[in-house]
Structure formats: structure tokens, C-alpha cells
DOVEX-874938 format. One line per 4 residues: number of its first residue (from 1); their letters; for each residue x, y, z of N, C-alpha, C. Coordinates in steps of 0.02 Angstrom, whole numbers, plus 50000, padded with zeros to 5 digits. Example, Ala and Ser with C-alpha at 12.3 -4.5 7.8 and 13.67 -1.06 7.14 Angstrom:
1	as	50660:49716:50390:50615:49775:50390:50660:49835:50390  50642:49888:50354:50684:49947:50357:50645:50002:50394
END
This chain:
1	xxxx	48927:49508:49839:48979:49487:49884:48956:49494:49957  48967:49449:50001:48968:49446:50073:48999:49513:50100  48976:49542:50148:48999:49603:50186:48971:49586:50264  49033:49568:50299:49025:49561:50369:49049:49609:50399
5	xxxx	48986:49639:50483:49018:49678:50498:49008:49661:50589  49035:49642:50613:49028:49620:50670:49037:49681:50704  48944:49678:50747:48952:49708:50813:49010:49718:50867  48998:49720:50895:49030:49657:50940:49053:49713:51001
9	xxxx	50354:50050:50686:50370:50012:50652:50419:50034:50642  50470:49970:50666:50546:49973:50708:50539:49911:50752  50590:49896:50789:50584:49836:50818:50535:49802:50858  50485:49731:50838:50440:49711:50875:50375:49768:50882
13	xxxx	50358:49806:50863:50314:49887:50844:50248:49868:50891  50242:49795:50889:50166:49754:50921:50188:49753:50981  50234:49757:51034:50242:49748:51088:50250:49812:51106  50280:49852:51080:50294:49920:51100:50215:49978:51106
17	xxxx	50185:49942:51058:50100:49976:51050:50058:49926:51107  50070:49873:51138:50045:49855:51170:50067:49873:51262  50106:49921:51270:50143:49926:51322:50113:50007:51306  50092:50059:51258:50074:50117:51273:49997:50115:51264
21	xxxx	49984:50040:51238:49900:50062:51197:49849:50027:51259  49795:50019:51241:49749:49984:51292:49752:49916:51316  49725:49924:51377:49722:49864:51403:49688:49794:51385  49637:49820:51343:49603:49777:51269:49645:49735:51223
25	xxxx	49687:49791:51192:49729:49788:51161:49800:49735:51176  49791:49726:51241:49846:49698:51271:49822:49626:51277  49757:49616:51292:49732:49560:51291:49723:49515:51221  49703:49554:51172:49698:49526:51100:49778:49502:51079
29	xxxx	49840:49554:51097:49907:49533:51100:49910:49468:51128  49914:49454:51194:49928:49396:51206:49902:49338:51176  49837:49334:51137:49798:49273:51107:49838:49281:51062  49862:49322:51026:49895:49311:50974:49957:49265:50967
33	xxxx	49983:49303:51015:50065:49286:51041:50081:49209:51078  50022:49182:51125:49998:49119:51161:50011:49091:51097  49999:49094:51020:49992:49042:50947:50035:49057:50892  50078:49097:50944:50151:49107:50889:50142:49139:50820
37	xxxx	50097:49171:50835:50071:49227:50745:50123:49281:50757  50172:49313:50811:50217:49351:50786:50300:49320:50767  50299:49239:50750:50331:49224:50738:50374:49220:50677  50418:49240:50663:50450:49227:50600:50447:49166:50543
41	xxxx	50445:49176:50469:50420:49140:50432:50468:49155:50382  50537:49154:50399:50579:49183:50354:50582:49117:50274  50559:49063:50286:50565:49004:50229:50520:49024:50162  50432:49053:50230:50398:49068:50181:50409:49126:50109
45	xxxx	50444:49185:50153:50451:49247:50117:50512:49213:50082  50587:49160:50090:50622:49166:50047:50570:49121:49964  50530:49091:49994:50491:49065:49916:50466:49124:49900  50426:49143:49944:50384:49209:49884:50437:49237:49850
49	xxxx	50488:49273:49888:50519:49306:49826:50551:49285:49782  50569:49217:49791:50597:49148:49734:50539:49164:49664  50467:49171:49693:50436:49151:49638:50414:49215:49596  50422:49282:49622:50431:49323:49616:50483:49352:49581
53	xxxx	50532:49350:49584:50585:49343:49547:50593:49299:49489  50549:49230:49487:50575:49197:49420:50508:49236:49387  50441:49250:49392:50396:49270:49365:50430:49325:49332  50466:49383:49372:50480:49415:49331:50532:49402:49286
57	xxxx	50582:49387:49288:50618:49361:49269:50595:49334:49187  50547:49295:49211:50516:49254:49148:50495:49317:49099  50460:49371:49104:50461:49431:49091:50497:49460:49041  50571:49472:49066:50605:49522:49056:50632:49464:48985
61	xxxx	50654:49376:49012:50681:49359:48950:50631:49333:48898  50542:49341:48891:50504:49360:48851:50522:49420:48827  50530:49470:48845:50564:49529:48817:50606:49520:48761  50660:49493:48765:50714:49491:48721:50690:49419:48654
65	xxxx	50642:49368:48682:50635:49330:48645:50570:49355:48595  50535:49370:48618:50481:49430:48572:50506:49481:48513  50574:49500:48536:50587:49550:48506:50540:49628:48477  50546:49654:48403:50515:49703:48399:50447:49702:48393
69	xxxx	50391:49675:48426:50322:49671:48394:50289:49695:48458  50223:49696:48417:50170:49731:48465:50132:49699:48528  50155:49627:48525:50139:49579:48585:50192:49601:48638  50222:49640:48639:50266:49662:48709:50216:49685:48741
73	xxxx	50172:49745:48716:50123:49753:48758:50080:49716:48814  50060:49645:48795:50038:49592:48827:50107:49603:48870  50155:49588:48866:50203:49573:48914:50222:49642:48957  50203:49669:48952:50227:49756:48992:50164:49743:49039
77	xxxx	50104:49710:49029:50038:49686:49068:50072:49638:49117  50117:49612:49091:50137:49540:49151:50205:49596:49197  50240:49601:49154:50308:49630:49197:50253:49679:49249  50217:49731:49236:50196:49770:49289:50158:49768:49344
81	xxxx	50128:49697:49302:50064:49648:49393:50131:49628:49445  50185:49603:49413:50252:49541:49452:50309:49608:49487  50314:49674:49450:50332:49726:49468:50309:49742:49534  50207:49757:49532:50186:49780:49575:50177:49726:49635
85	xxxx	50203:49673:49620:50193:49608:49665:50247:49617:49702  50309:49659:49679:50383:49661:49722:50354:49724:49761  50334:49757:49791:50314:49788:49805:50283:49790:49899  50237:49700:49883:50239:49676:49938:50300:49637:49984
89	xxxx	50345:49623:49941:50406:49624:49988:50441:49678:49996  50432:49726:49971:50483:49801:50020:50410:49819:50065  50373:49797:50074:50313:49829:50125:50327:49772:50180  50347:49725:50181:50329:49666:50226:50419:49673:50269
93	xxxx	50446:49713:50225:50525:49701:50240:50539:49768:50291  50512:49816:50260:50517:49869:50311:50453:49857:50368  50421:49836:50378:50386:49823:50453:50412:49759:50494  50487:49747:50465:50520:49687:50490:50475:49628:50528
97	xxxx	50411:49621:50482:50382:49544:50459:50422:49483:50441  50478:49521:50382:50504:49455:50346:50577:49428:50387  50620:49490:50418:50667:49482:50446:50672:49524:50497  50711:49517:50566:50696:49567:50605:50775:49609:50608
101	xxxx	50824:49563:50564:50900:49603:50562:50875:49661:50513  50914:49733:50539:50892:49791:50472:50922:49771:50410  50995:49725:50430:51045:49718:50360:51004:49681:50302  50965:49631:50339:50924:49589:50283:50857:49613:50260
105	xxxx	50822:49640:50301:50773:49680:50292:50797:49744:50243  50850:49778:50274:50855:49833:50210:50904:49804:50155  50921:49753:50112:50935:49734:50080:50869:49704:50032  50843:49696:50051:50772:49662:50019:50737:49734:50002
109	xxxx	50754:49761:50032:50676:49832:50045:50725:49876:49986  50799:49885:49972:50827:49946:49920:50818:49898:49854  50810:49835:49861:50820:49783:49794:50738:49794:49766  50699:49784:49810:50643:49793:49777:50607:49857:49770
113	xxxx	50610:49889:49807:50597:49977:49786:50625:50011:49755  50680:50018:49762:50759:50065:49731:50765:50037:49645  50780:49981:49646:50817:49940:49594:50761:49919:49547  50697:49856:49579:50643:49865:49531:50596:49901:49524
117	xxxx	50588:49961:49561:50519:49987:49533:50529:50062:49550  50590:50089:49559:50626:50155:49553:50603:50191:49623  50562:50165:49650:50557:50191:49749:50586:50217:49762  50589:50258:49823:50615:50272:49891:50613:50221:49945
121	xxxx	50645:50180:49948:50619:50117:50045:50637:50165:50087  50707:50198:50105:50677:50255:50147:50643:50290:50151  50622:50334:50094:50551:50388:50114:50514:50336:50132  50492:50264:50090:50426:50236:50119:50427:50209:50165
125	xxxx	50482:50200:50211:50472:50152:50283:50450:50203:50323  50462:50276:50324:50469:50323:50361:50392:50352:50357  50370:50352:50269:50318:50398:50280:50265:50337:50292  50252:50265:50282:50213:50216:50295:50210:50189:50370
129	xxxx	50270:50192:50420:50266:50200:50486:50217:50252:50518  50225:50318:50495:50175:50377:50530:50104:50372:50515  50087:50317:50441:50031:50313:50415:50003:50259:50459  50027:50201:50481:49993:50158:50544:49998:50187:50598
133	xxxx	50025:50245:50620:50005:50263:50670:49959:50303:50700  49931:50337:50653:49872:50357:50656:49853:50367:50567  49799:50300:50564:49802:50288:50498:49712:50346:50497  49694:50375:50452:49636:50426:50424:49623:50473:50483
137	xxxx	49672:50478:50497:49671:50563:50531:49698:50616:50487  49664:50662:50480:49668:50699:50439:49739:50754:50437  49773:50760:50497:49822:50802:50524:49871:50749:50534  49868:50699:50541:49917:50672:50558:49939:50595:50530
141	xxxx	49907:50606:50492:49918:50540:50453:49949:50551:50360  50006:50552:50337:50027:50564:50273:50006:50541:50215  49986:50489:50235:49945:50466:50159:49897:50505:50137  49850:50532:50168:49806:50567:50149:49824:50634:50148
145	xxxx	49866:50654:50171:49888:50735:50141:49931:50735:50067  49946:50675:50061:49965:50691:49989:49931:50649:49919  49871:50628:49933:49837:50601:49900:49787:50685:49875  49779:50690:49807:49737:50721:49747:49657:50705:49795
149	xxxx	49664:50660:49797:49589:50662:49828:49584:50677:49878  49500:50707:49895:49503:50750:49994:49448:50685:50037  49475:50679:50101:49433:50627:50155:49379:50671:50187  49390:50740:50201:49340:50787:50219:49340:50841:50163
153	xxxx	49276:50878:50158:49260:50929:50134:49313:50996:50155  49327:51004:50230:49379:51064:50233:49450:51051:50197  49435:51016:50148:49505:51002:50126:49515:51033:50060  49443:51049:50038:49441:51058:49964:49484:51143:49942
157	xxxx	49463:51171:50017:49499:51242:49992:49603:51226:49971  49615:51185:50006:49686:51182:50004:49706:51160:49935  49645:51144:49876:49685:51126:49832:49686:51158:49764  49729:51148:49711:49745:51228:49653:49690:51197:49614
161	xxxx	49676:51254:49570:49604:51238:49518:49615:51190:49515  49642:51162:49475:49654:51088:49426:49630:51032:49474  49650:51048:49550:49660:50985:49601:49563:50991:49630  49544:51063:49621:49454:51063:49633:49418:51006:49587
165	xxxx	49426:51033:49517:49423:50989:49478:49410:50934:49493  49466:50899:49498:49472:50823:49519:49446:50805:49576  49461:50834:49627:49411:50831:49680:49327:50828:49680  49307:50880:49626:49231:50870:49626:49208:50820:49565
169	xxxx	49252:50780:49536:49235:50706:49494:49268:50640:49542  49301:50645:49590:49341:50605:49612:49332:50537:49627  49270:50552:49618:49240:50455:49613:49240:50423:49566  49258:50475:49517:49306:50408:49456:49343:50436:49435
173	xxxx	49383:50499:49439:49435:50519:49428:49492:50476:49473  49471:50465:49547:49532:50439:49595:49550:50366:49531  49513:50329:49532:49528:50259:49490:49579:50271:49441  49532:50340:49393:49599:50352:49323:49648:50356:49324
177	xxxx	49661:50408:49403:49740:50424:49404:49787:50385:49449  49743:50315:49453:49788:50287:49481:49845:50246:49428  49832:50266:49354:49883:50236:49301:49945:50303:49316  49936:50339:49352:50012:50381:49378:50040:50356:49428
181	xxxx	50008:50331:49466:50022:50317:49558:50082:50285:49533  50128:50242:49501:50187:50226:49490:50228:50291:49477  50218:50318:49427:50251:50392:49415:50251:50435:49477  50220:50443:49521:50228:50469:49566:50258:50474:49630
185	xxxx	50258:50385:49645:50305:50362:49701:50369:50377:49669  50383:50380:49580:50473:50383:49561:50496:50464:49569  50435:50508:49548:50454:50586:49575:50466:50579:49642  50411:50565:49692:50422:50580:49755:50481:50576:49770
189	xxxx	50519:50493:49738:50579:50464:49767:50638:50526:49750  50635:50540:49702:50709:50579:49697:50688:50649:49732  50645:50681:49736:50634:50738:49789:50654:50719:49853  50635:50668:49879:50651:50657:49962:50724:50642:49934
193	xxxx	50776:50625:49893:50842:50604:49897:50869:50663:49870  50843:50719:49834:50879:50775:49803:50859:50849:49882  50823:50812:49937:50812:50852:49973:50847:50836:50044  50896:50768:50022:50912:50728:50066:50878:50692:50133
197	xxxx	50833:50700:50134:50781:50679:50155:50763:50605:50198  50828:50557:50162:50830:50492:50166:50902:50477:50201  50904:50420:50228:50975:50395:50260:51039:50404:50204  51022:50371:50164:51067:50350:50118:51041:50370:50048
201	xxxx	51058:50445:50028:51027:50456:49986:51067:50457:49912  51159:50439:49913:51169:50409:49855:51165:50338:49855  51157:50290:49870:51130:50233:49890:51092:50237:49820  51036:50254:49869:50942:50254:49848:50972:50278:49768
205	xxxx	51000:50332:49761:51004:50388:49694:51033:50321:49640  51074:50310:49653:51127:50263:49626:51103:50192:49604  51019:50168:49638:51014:50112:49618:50951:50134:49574  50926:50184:49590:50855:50210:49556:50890:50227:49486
209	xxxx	50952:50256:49474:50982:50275:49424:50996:50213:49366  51035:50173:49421:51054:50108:49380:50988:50066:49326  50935:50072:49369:50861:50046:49351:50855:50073:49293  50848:50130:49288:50849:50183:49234:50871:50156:49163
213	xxxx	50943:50156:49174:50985:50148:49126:50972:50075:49083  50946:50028:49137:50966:49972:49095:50879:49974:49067  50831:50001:49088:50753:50001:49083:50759:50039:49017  50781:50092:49020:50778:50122:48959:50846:50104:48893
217	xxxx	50860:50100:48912:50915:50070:48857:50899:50002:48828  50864:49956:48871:50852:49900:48839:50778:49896:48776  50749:49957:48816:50698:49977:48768:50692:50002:48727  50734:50059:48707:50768:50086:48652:50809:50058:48611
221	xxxx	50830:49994:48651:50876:49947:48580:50831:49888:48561  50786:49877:48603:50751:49795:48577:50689:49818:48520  50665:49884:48567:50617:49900:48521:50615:49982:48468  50548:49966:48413:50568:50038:48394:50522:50088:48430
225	xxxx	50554:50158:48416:50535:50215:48448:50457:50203:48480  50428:50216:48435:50362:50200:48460:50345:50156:48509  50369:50084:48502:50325:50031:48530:50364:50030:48617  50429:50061:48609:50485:50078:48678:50456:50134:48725
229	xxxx	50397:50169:48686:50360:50219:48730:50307:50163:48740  50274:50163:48695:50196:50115:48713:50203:50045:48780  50286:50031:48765:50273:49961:48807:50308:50010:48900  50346:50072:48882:50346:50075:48963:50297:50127:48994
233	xxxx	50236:50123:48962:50158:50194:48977:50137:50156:49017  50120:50072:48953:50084:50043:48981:50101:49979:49048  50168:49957:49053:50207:49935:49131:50203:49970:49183  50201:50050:49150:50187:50082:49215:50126:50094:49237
237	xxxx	50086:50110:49189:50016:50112:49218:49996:50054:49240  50007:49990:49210:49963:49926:49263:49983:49915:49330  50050:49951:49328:50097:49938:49397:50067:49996:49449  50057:50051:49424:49999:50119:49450:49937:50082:49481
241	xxxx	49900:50044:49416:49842:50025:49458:49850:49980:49499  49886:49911:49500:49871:49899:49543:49905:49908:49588  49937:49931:49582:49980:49967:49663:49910:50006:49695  49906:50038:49683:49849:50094:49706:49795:50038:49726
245	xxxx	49768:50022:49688:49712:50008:49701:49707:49931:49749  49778:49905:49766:49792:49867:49822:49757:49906:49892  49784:49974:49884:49781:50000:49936:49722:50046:49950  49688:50059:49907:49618:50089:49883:49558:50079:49938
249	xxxx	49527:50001:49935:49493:50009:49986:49521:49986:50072  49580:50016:50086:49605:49990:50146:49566:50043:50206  49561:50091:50186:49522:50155:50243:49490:50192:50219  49476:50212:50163:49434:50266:50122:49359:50244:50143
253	xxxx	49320:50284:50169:49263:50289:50203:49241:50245:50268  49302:50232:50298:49312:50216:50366:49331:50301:50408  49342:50256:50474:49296:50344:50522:49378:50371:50512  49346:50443:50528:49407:50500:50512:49416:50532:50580
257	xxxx	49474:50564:50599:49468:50612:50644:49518:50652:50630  49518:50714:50681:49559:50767:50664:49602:50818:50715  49635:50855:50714:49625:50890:50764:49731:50878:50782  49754:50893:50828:49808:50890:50866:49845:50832:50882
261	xxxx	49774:50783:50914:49806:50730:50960:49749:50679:50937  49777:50603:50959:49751:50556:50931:49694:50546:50982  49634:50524:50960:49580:50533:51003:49539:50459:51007  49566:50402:50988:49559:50313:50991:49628:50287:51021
265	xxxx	49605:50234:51068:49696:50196:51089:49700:50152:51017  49753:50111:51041:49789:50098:50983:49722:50026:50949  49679:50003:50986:49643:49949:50938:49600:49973:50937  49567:50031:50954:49497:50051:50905:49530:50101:50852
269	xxxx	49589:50130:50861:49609:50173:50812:49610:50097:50726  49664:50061:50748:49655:50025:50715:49584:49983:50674  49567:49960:50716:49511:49915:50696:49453:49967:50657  49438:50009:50691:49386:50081:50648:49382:50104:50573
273	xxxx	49474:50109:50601:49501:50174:50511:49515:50088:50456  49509:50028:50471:49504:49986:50426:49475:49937:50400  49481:49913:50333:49418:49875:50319:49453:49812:50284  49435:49775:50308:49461:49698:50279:49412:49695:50219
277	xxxx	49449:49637:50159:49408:49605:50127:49404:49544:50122  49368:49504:50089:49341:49427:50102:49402:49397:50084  49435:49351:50123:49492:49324:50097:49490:49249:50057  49517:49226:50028:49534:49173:49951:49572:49171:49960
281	xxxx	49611:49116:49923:49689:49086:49911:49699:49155:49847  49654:49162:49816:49673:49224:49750:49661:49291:49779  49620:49309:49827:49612:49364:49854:49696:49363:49901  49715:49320:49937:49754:49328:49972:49818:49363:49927
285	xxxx	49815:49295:49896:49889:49322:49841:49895:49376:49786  49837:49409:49766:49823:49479:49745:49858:49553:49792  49819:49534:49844:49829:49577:49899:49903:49572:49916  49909:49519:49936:49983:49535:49954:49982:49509:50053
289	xxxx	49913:49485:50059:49894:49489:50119:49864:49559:50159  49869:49602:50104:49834:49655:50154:49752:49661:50147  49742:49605:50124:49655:49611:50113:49657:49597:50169  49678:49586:50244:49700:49575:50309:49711:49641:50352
293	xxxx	49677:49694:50317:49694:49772:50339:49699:49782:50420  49658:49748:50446:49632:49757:50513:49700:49718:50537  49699:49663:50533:49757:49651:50580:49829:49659:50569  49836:49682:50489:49878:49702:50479:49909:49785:50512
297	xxxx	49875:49817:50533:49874:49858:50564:49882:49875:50633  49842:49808:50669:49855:49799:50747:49923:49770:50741  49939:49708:50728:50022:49701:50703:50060:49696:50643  50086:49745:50650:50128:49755:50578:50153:49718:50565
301	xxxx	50210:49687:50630:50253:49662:50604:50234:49577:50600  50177:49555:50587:50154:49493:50602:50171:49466:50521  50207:49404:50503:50227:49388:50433:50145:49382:50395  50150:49364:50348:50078:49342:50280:50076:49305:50306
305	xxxx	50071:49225:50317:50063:49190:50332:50037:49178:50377  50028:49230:50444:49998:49219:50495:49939:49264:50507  49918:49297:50472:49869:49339:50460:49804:49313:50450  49778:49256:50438:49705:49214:50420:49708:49195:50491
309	xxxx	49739:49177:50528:49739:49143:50600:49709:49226:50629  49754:49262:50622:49738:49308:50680:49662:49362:50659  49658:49357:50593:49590:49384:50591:49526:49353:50620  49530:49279:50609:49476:49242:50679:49482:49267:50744
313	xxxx	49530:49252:50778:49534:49293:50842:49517:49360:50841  49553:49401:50794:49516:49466:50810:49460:49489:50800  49431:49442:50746:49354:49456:50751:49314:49414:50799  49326:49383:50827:49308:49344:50904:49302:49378:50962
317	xxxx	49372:49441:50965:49374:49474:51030:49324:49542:51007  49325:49548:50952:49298:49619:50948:49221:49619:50950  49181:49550:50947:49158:49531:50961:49132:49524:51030  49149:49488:51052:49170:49502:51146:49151:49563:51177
321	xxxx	49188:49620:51120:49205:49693:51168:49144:49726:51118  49121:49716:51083:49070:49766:51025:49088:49813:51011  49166:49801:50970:49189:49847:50920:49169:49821:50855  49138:49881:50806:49124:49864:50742:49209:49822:50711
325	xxxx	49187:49761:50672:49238:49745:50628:49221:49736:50554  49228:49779:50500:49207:49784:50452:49249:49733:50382  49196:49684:50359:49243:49654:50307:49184:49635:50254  49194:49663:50199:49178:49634:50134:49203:49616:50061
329	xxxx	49157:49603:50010:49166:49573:49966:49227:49611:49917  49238:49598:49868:49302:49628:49812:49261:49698:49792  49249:49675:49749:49174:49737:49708:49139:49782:49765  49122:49766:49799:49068:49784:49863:49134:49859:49891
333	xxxx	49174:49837:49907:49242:49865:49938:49230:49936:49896  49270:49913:49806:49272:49984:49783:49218:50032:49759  49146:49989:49771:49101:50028:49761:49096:50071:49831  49108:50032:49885:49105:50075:49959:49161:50142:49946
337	xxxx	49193:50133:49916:49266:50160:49926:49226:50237:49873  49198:50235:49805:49179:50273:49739:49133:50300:49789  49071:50286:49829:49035:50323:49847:49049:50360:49916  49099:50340:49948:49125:50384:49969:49145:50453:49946
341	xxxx	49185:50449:49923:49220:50501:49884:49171:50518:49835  49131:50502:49828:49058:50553:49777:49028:50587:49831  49013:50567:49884:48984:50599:49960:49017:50652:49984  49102:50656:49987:49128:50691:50013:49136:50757:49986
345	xxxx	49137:50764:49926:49152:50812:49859:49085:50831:49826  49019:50809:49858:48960:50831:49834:48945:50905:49855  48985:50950:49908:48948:51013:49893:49010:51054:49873  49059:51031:49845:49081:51054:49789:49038:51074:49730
349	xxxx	49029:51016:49704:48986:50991:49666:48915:51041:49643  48901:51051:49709:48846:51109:49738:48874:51166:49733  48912:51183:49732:48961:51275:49735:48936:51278:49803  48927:51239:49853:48918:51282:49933:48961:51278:49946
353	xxx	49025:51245:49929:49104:51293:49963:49131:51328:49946  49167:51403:49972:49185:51436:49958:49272:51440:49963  49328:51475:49919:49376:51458:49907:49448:51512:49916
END
């Protein structure tokens, strides 16, 4: 695969980062903005989720037309790719990409987190806002404090046997356990709502509940015992991987920092901690558009659709200014991503850390 690397969230979030961030930064804004890439594309997102919805859809009434046999399995493979595909509309909805009213935006964002795939949209607007804002800083960035896997070596003391473990295989342990990463966003969710944690936390409780009921009940009556476990292990685990592994090579062995205070303005912080990959009409629609990491990051709130435009420009200006812009192939990505994390956890590995 090709690997290029050129020398070279709340309302409007891109104007507000361009009014505290650099003067660089301000300039790459306006090229943007001069070609209407922070413009709304509300037609586009009402098809995606049109098609999104009948995909799944198509799904659920394979479900009932299948009845008791072991080909549900094949179909627990489809419901959990079209699952993890709703996913990119509560991500696109809370960085008010798709709509900039909260009523429509958080109507989209509790339907598709809450309802299909048992989420938190409040914990995740909240804890995915602090994560673009200083995305692989080690202190201040959330994704990586609650990720099993460590970005630096001083991390390894903070974690219980079991989590050393995993830490000193983690270059293919991270992959395995990403068939939980679904199970995990549904614990997280009811902790942040049983800790109240969230705006509206019988809301959230109430639709994650409802999900529940009709998920498991329909599985316990269509199918038998057995195959009602086997078909929701395996929905959730494909929905685990690729959820996860959407997001897998977005910063993992991109630069780290640490410490108190943020130490990049806002477009080398950006552009540094991320790594694009080669974009396709199938890469695009896999991703979700975030194979677009880089500029998805300088503007959040910029719709899918306008994201192939603005990665030319930004690899044009960064260019210009000789900031590294890093983008490669599919494969290339998670092998960058595995040997990272074999690098980081090697003097584990070694017993030279002490615990």
C-alpha cells in the first residue's frame, strides 16, 4: 500500500479553535471556509441514515424470516457491520456536522447510541470532545486513559496483573479484545448514568433498557437457547471489531506528549497525533469518513462529504509550512499501529520495569 508523508465541540468548534489556535491555523480555516466545506449537508446525512436504517432493517426482518437455524449467525455478521455503521451517525451528530440545532442532533445521537447499540451519547459527546482536544496526550486526553493498552511505558506500573499481562502481548492482544469494545461502551454507559454522570440520565437508562428488552426477548423467542447466545456473542463481537478497529489506526504511534499543559497550537497538535488513510469510495464508506483523521480533527464539525476536498488543501498548506502529514495504505496502517504497541511494551517484556 502507498504511504504518503508529506514534508512540508459545541457550536461551530472550527471557528472557536481558530480564534484561540494559530495564526497558521487561521489561514488553512479560511481556504476552507472561501469553498464552503463547513457547510451543511443535511440531504446527504438524511440518505445515509435512510440507507442505514433499511440495511438494518433488512437484518432484523431476515431475523424473523430465517427463523430457528444456524444461518442467523451469517446474519448477526450483517446486523453488527450496519449496527457498527450507526455509530457513525451519533459521531457525526454530536460534533454537529449533520445538524447544528441540539434538538435534531440529539435526537439522532440517543436513537443511534441509546436505542441501537445500548451507548451513552452523553458520556460520548462529552468524553470524545476532550479527546479532540488534545488528542495522544497522555494526561489529558481520555481515550487513552481508559484503553487496556499503554501509549508510554510509564504507564505500565498503573495497571493490575491481568492488565501487565496484556500489556506485555498487546500487539495482538489489543486486536482480540477488541470483540469486547462493544461490551464495554454498554458497561461504561450505565456507570456514567447509575453515577449520574450524564444530562439526562433516565432518558439514556430508559432507551438503553427498552433495547434490551426487545434484543433479548426476541432472541429468546425466535431462537433456541443455544443459538440466542451464539447469535448475540457473535453481533456483538463484529460490532466490537469493527467499531474499534475504525478507530485503531487513527493516533496509535503518532507523537505523544505529556505533562500539565498542551504543548502544540491547535494544527500541529492536530495534524501530528493523526494519521489519515488512503481514501476509496470503499475505504471512505467503511470508515465512516474518518479515514480523513487529520482533517477530521482540524474541523470537527465539517459534514463527510466535505472531507476529500479539504484533505487536498490541507495537505497543500502543510506542505507550504513543512508540517509532517502522514497518510497510508489499509494494511500498512495496522501493521504501523501492532508495532507500535510491540515497541512500547518491549521492556516489559524485558522485566526492566519495575512495579
Amino acid at each position: 500500500m502507498q504511504s504518503t508523508q508529506v514534508s512540508t465541540t459545541t457550536p461551530d468548534p472550527d471557528v472557536r479553535q481558530a480564534n484561540t489556535g494559530s495564526a497558521s491555523f487561521t489561514e488553512l480555516l479560511r481556504r476552507v471556509k472561501a469553498e464552503g466545506l463547513l457547510d451543511l449537508q443535511a440531504g446527504w446525512y438524511y440518505r445515509r441514515i435512510s440507507v442505514n436504517l433499511a440495511m438494518l432493517g433488512l437484518g432484523i426482518a431476515a431475523f424473523f424470516v430465517l427463523g430457528d437455524t444456524w444461518w442467523q449467525l451469517v446474519n448477526a455478521v450483517w446486523i453488527g457491520v450496519w449496527c457498527a455503521q450507526a455509530s457513525f451517525m451519533f459521531h457525526d451528530a454530536g460534533h454537529k456536522s449533520m445538524f447544528r440545532a441540539r434538538s435534531s442532533a440529539t435526537v439522532v445521537g440517543y436513537t443511534h447510541a441509546n436505542l441501537i447499540n445500548g451507548f451513552s451519547y452523553g458520556w460520548w459527546v462529552n468524553h470524545h470532545n476532550r479527546h479532540h482536544s488534545h488528542p495522544n496526550h497522555l494526561s489529558l486526553d481520555p481515550d487513552i486513559g481508559r484503553r487496556t493498552a499503554i501509549f508510554d511505558i510509564k504507564q505500565y506500573g498503573t495497571r493490575t496483573r491481568v492488565g501487565r499481562f496484556i500489556v506485555r502481548h498487546q500487539s495482538v492482544l489489543f486486536f482480540v479484545l477488541l470483540t469486547l469494545e462493544s461490551y464495554k461502551m454498554q458497561k461504561t454507559a450505565w456507570k456514567m448514568i447509575l453515577r449520574r454522570e450524564v444530562k439526562n440520565p433516565a432518558l439514556e437508562a430508559g432507551l438503553i433498557v427498552l433495547r434490551l428488552a426487545v434484543y433479548l426477548t426476541c432472541a429468546f423467542l425466535v431462537l433456541s437457547p443455544g443459538l440466542a447466545i451464539a447469535f448475540l456473542l457473535i453481533q456483538q463481537a463484529v460490532m466490537g471489531v469493527y467499531f474499534g478497529m475504525i478507530f485503531a489506526p487513527n493516533h496509535k504511534g503518532m507523537e505523544i506528549r505529556d505533562g500539565d499543559e498542551e504543548t502544540l497550537d491547535w494544527l500541529e497538535r492536530q495534524v501530528l497525533t493523526s494519521r489519515n488513510i488512503n481514501p476509496s469510495p470503499l475505504i471512505d464508506f467503511m470508515y465512516g469518513g474518518l479515514n480523513y483523521q487529520i482533517e477530521h480533527h482540524l474541523f470537527p464539525s465539517m459534514p463527510q462529504g466535505s472531507l476529500a476536498r479539504a484533505r487536498e488543501l490541507t495537505m497543500e498548506y502543510c506542505a507550504e509550512k513543512g508540517i509532517p502529514y502522514v497518510e497510508m495504505g489499509f494494511w500498512a496502517s495496522y501493521k504501523e499501529v501492532a508495532t507500535f504497541l510491540h515497541d512500547v511494551s518491549a521492556p516489559a517484556r524485558r522485566g526492566e520495569v519495575t512495579v
